[in-house]
MMTF fields as JSON, N, C-alpha, C and O atoms, coordinates in Angstrom:
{
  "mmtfVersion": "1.0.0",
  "mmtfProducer": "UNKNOWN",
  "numBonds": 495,
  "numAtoms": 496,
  "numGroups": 124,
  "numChains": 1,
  "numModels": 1,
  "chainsPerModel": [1],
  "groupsPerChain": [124],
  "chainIdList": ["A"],
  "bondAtomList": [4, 2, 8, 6, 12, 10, 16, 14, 20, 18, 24, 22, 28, 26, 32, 30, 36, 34, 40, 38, 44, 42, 48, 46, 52, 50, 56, 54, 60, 58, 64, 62, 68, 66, 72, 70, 76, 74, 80, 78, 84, 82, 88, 86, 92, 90, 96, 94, 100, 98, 104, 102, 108, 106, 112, 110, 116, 114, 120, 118, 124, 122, 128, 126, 132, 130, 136, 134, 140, 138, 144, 142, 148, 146, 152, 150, 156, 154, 160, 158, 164, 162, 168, 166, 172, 170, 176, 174, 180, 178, 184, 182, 188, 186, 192, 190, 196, 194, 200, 198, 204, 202, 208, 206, 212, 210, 216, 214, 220, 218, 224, 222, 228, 226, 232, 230, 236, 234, 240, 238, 244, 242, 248, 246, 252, 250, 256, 254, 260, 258, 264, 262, 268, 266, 272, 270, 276, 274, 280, 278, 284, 282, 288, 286, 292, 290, 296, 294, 300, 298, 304, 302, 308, 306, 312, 310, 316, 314, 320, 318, 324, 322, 328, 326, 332, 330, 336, 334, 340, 338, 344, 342, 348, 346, 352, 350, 356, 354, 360, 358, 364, 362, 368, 366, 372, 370, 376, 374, 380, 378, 384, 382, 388, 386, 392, 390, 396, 394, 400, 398, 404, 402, 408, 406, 412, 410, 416, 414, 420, 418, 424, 422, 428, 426, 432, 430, 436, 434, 440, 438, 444, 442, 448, 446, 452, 450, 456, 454, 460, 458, 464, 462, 468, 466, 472, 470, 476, 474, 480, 478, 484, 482, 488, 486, 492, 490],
  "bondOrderList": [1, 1, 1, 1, 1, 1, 1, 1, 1, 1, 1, 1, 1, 1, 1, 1, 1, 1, 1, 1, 1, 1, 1, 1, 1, 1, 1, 1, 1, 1, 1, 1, 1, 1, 1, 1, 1, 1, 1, 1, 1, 1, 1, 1, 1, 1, 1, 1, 1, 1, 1, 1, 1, 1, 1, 1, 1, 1, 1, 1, 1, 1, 1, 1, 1, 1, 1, 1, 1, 1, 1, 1, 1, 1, 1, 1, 1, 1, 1, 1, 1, 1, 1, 1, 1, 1, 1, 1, 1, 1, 1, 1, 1, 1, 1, 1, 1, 1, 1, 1, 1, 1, 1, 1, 1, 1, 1, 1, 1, 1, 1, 1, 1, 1, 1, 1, 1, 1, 1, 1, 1, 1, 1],
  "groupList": [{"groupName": "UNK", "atomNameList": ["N", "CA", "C", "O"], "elementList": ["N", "C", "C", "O"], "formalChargeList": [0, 0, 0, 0], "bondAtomList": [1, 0, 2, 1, 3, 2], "bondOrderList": [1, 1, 2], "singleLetterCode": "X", "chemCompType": "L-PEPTIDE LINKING"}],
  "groupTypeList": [0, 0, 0, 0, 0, 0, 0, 0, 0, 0, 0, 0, 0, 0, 0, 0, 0, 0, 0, 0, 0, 0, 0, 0, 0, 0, 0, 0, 0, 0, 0, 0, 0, 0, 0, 0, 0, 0, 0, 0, 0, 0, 0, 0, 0, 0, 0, 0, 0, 0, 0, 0, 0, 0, 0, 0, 0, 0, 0, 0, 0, 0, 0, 0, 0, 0, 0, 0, 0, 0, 0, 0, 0, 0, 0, 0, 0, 0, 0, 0, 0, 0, 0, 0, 0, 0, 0, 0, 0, 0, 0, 0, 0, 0, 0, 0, 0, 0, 0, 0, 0, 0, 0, 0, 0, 0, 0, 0, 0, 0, 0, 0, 0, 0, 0, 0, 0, 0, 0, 0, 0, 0, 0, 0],
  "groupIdList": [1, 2, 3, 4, 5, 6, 7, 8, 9, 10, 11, 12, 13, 14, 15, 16, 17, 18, 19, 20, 21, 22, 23, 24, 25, 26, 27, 28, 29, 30, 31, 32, 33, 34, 35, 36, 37, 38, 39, 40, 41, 42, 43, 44, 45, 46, 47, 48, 49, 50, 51, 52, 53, 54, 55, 56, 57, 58, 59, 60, 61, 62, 63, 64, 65, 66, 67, 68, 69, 70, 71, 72, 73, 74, 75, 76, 77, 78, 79, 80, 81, 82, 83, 84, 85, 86, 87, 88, 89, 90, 91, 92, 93, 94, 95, 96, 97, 98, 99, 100, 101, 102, 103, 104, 105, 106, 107, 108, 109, 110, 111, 112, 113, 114, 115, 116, 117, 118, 119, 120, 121, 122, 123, 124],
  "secStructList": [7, 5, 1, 4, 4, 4, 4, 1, 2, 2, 2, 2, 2, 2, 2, 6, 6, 6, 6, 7, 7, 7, 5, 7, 1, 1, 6, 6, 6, 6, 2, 2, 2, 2, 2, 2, 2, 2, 2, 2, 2, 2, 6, 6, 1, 1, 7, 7, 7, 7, 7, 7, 6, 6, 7, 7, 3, 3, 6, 6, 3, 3, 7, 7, 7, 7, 7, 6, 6, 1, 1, 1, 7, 7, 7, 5, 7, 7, 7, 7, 7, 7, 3, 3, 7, 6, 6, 1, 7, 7, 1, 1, 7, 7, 1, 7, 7, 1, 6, 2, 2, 2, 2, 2, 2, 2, 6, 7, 1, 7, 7, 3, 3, 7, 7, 7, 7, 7, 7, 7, 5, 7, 7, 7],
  "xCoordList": [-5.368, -6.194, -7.642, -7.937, -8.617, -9.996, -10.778, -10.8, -11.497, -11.95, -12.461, -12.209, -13.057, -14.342, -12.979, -12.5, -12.069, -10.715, -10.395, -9.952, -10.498, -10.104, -11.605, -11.835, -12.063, -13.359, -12.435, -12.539, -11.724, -11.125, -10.548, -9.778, -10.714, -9.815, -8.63, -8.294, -7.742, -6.609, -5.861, -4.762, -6.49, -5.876, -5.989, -5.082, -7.112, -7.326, -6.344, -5.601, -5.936, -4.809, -3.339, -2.417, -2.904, -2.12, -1.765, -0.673, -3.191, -3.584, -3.054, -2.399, -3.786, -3.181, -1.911, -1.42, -1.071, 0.136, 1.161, 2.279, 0.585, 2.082, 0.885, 1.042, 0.019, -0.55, -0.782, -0.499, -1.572, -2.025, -3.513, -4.431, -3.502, -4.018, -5.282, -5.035, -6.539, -7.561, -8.352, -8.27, -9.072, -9.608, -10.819, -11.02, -11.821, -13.114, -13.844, -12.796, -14.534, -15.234, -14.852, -14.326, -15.184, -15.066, -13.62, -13.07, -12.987, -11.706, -11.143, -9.929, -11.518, -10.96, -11.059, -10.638, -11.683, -11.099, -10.268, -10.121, -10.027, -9.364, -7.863, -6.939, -7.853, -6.708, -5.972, -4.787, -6.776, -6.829, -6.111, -5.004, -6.652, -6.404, -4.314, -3.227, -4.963, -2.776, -2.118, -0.977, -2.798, -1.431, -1.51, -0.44, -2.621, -2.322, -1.551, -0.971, -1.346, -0.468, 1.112, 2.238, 0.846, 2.375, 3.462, 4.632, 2.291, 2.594, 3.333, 4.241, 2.457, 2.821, 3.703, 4.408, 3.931, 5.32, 6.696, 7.886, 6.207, 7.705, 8.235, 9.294, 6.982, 7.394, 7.747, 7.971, 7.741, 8.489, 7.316, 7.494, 5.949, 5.075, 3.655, 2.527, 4.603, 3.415, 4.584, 5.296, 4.645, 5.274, 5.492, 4.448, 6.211, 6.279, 4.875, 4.972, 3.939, 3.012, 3.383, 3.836, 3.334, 3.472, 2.123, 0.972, 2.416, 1.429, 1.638, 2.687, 0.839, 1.101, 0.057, -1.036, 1.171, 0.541, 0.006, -0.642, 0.214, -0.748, -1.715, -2.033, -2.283, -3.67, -4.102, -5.207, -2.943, -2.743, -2.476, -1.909, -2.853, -2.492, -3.935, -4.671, -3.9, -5.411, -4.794, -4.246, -4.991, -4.138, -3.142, -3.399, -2.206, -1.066, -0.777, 0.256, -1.554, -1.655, -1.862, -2.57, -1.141, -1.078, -2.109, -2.256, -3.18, -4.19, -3.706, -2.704, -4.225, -3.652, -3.131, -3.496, -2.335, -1.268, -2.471, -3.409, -1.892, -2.941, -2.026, -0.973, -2.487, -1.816, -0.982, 0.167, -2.501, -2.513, -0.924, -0.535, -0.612, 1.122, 1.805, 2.968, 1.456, 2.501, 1.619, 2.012, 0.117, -0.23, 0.055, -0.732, 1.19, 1.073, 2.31, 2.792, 2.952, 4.522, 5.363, 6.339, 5.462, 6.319, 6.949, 6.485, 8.599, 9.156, 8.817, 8.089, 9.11, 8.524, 10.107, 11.106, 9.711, 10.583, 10.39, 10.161, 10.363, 10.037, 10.478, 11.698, 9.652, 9.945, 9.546, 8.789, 10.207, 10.04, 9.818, 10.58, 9.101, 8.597, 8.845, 8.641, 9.481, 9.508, 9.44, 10.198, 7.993, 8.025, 8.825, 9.309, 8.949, 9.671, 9.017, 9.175, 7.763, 7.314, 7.111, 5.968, 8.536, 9.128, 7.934, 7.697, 7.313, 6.18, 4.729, 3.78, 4.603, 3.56, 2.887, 3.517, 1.533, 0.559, 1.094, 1.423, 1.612, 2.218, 0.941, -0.199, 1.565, 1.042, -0.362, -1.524, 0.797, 0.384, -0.446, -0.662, -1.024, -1.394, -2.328, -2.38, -3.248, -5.031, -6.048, -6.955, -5.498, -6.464, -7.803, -8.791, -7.688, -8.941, -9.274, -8.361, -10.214, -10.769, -10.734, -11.394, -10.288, -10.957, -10.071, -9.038, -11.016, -10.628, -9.566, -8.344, -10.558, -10.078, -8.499, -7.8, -8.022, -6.824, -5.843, -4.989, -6.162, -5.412, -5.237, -4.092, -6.401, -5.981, -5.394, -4.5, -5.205, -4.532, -2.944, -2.011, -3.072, -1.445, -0.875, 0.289, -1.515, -1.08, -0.443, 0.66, -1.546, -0.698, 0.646, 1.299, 1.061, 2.618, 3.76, 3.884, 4.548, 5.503, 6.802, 7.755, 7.262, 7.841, 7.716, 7.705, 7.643, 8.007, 8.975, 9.253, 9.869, 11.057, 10.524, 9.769, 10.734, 10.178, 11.558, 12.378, 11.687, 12.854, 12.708, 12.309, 13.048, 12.395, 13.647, 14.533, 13.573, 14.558, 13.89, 12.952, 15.203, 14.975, 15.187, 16.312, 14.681, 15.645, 16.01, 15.971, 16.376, 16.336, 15.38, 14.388, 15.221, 14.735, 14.164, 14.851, 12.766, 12.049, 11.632, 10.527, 11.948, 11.641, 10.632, 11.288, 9.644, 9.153, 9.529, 9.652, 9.646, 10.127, 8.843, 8.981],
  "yCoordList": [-0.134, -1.048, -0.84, -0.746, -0.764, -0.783, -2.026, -3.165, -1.514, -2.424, -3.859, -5.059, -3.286, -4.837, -5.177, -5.805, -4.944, -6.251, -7.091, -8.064, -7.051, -8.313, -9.366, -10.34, -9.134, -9.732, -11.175, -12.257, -10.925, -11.938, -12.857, -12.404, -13.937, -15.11, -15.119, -15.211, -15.049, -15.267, -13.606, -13.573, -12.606, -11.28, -10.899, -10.277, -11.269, -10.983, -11.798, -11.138, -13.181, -13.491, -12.705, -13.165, -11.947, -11.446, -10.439, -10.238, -9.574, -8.02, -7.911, -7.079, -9.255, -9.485, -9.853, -9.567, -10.64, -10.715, -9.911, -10.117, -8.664, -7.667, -6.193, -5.104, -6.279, -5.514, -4.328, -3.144, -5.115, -3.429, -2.662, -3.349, -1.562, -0.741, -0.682, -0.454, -0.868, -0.925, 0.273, 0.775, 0.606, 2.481, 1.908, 0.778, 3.093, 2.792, 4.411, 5.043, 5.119, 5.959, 7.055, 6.942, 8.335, 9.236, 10.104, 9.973, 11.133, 11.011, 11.482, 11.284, 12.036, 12.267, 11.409, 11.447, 10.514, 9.883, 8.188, 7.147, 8.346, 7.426, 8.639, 8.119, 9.72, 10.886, 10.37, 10.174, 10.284, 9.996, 8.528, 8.243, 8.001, 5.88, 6.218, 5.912, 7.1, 6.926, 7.527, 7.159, 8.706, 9.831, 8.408, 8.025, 7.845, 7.098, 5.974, 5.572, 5.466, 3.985, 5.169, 4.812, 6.217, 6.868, 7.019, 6.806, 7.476, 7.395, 6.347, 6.401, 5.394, 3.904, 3.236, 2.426, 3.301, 2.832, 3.795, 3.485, 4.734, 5.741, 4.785, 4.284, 4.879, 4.249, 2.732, 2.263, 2.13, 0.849, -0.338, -1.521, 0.56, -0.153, -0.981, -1.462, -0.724, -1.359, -0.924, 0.072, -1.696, -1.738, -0.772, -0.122, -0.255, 1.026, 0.936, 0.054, 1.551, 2.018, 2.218, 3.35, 1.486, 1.817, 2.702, 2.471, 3.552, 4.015, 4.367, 4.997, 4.156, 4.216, 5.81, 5.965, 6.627, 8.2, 8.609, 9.654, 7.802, 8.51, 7.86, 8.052, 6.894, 6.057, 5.106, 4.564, 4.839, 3.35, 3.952, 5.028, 3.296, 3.48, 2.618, 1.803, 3.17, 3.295, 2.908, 3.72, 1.773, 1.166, 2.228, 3.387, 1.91, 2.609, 4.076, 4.443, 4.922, 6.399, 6.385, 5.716, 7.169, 7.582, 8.524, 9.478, 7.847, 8.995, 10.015, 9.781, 11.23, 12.422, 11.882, 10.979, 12.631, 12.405, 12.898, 13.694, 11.981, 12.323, 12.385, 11.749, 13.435, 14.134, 13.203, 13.288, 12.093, 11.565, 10.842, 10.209, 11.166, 10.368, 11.368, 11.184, 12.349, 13.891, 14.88, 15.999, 14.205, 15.192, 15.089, 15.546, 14.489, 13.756, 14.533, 14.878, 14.898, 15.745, 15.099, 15.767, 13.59, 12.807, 12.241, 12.161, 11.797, 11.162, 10.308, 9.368, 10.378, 9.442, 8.878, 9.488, 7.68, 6.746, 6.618, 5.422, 7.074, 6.9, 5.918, 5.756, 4.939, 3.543, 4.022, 4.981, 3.156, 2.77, 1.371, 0.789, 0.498, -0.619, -0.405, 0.625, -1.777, -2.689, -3.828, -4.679, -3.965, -5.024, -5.623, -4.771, -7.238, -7.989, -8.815, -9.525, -9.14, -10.275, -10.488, -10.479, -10.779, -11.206, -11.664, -12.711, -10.252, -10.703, -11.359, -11.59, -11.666, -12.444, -10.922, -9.866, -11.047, -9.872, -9.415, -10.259, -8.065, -7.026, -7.566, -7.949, -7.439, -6.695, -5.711, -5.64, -4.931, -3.365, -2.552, -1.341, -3.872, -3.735, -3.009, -2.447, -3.034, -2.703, -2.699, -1.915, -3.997, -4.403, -4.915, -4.747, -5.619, -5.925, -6.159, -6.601, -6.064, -5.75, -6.765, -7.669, -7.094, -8.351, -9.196, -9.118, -10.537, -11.939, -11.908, -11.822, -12.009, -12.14, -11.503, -12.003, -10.416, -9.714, -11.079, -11.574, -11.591, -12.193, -13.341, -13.79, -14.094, -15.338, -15.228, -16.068, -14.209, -13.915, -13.892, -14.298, -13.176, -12.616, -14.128, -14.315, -15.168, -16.379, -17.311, -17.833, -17.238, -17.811, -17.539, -18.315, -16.382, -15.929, -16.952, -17.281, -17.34, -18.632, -17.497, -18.276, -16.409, -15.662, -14.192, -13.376, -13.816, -11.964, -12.005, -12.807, -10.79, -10.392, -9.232, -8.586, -8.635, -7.25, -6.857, -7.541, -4.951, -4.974, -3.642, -2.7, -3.429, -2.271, -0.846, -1.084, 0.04, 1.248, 2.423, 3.215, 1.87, 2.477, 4.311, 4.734, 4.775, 6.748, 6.944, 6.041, 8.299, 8.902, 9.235, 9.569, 9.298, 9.68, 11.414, 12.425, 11.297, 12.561, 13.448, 13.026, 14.408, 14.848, 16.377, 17.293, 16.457, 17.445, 19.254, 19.315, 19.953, 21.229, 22.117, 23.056],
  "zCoordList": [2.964, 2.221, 2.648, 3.839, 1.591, 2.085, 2.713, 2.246, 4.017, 4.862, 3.848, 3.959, 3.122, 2.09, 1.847, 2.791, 0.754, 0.595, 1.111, 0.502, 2.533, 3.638, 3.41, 4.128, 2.827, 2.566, 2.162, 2.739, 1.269, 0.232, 1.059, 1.905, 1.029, 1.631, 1.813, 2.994, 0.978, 0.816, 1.321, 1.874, 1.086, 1.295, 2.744, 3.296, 3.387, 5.08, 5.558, 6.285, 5.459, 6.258, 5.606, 6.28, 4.816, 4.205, 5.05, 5.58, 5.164, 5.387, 7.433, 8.06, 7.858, 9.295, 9.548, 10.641, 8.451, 8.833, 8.881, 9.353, 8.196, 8.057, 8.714, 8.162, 9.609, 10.603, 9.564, 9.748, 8.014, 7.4, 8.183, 8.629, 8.213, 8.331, 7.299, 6.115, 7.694, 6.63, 7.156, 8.277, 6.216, 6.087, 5.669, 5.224, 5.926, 5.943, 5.653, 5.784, 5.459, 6.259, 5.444, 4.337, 6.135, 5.874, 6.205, 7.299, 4.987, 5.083, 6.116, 6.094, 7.034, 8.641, 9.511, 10.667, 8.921, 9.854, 9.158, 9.799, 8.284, 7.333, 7.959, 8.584, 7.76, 8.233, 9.667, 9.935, 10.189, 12.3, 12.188, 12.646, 11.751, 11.545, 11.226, 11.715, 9.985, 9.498, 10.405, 10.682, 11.12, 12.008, 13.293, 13.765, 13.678, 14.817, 14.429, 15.437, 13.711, 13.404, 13.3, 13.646, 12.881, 12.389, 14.006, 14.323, 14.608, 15.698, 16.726, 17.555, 16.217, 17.326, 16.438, 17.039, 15.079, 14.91, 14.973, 15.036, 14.941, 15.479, 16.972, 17.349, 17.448, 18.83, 19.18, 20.296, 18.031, 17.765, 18.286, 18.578, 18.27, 18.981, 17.634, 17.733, 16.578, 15.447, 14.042, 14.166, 12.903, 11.755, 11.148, 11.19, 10.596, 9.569, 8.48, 7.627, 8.46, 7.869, 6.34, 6.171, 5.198, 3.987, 3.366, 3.736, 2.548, 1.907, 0.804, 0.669, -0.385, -1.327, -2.133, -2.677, -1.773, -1.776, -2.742, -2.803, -3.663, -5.025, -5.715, -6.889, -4.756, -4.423, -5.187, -5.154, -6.102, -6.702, -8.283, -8.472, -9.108, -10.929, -11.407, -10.85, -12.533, -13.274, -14.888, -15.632, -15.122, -16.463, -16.376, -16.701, -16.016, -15.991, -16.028, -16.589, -15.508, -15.469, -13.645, -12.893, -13.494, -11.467, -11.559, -12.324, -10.135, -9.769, -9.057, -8.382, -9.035, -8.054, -6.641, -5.888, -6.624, -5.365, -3.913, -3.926, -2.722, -1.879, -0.867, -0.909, 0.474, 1.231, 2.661, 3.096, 3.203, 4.252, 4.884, 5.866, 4.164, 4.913, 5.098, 5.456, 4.97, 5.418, 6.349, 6.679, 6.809, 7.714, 9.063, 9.891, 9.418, 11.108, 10.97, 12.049, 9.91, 9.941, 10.408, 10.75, 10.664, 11.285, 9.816, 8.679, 10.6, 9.168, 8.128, 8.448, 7.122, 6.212, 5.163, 4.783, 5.035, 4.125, 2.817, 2.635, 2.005, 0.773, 0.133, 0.181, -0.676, -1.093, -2.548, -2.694, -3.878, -4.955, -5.15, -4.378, -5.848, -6.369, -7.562, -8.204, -8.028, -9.258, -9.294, -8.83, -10.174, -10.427, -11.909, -12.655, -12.328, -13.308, -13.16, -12.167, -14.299, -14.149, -15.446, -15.905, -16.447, -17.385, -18.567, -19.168, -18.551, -19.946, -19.226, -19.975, -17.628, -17.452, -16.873, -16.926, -16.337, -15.425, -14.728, -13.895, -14.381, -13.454, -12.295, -12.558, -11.069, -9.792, -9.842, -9.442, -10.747, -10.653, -11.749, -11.747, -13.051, -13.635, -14.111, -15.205, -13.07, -12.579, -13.917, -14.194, -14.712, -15.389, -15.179, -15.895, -14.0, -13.147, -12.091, -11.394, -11.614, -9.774, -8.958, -9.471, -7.914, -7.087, -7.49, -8.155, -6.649, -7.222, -8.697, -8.826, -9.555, -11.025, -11.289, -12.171, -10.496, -10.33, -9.827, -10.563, -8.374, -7.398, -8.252, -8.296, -9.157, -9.7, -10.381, -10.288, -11.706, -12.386, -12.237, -12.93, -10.913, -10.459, -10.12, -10.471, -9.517, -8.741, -10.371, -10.532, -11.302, -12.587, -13.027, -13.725, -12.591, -12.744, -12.08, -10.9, -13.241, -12.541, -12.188, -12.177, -11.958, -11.895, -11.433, -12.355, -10.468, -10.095, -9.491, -8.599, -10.07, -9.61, -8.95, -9.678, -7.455, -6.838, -6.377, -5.764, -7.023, -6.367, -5.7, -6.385, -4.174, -3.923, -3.473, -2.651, -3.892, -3.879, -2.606, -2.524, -1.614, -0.486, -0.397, -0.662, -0.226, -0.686, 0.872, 1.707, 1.118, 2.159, 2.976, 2.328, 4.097, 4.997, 4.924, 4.778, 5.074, 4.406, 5.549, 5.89, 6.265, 7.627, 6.97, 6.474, 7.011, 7.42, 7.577, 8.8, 7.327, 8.453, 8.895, 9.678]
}
């Protein structure tokens, strides 16, 4: 998550409760930040690191796939997301930025999230 996001009220206590990882800077060292968290949760010493490798969706079209979760060569979990939010604003919509996103999403009397665990992705 980018450092300014925690800006948001409601998302910085979010962002601290599940120990995300916020990026800043220039991409080596946004690179350094992921292999070191990859690290300390192998070692049971900080959360499994989610990343969402293909750097979010753009009205519904995926931006180019990006490398940073496969350069530490350590295992990786591959997760699928679905959302069901039965006709109301997807999540994942990226109709709009910021705030205006989060209030939007909070009007939803309903999300169903269902997440599809795969195999275990090792490197060679």
């Amino acid at each position: 998550m980018k450092k300014s996001a925690t800006k948001i009220p409601t998302i910085k206590q979010i962002a601290d409760s599940c120990q995300c990882l916020t990026i800043e800077g220039a991409p080596s060292e946004v690179l350094k930040s992921i292999i070191q968290r990859q690290h300390l949760a192998e070692e049971g010493k900080a959360l499994e690191l989610i990343i969402h490798a293909e750097g979010g969706t753009t009205n519904g079209n995926m931006i180019s796939f990006k490398k940073g979760a496969f350069a530490s060569l350590l295992s990786i979990r591959p997760k699928a997301v679905k959302y069901n939010t039965f006709g109301m604003t997807s999540p994942s919509s990226g109709i709009l930025d910021g705030i205006s996103h989060h209030v939007l999403i909070l009007t939803n009397l309903i999300c169903v999230l269902e997440i599809y665990e795969m195999p275990i992705f090792r490197p060679n």
